[in-house]
C-alpha angles and dihedrals in degrees: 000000000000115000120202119201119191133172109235086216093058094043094054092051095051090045099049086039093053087041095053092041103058090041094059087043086057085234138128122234124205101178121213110260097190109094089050103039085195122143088198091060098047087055102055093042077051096053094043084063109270115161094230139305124286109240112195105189127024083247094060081045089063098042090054093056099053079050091066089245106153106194110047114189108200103209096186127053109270100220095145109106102221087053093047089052092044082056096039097063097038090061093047092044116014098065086178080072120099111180128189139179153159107269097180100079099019094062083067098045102046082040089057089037098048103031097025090029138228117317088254097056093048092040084055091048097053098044078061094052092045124097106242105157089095091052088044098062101034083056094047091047087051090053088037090059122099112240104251 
């Protein structure tokens, strides 16, 4: 199991420094809480004024919300179904949850997955379009030869 070892003294001033940077910027943060994975660490970012906390994956989303984390920045686009329908129902039932996301490119990609379908399905579809007899033989005449 992964340790993590940090010096209070060092974290504070990360944390205070990013805070009053971005203050004085007149911009939100919302740190990546990926590579910790610490609850601990996304509060007191959090406390220390941080908008909310960067999720990479659906799975990291939901993680962050059993961790209590109320503003949750996707910084990928969220195209897996199971993902789309955790977030789905979090935004219709749990009212503590603040999502947000990029649309631009997310509106092409869930267009391609739901009306084109997923990269599976269309990589199945075109194996069946594909001419494989050739390939075939050549590959049972390989199996039928004697060692030499």
């Amino acid at each position: 199991m992964p340790v993590l070892v940090l010096r209070e003294s060092g974290l504070r001033q990360n944390i205070d420094g990013m805070a009053a940077y971005c203050a004085a910027a007149g911009v939100d943060l919302a740190p990546h809480g990926k590579t910790p994975m610490a609850p601990q660490l996304m509060a007191r970012q959090l406390a220390a004024g941080a908008w909310a906390v960067t999720a990479a994956t659906a799975g990291h989303m939901r993680v962050y919300r059993s961790f209590g984390i109320p503003r949750i920045l996707l910084a990928n686009e969220l195209t897996d179904r199971a993902g789309l329908a955790w977030l789905a129902f979090h935004v219709a039932h749990d009212y503590g949850l603040r999502f947000a996301g990029s649309s631009f490119g997310s509106r092409q990609v869930l267009y391609e997955r739901f009306f084109a379908s997923d990269p599976l399905t269309r990589a199945r579809a075109l194996n069946a379009l594909y001419p494989k007899e050739d390939v075939m033989r050549r590959v049972r005449e390989f199996l039928d030869e004697e060692p030499t």
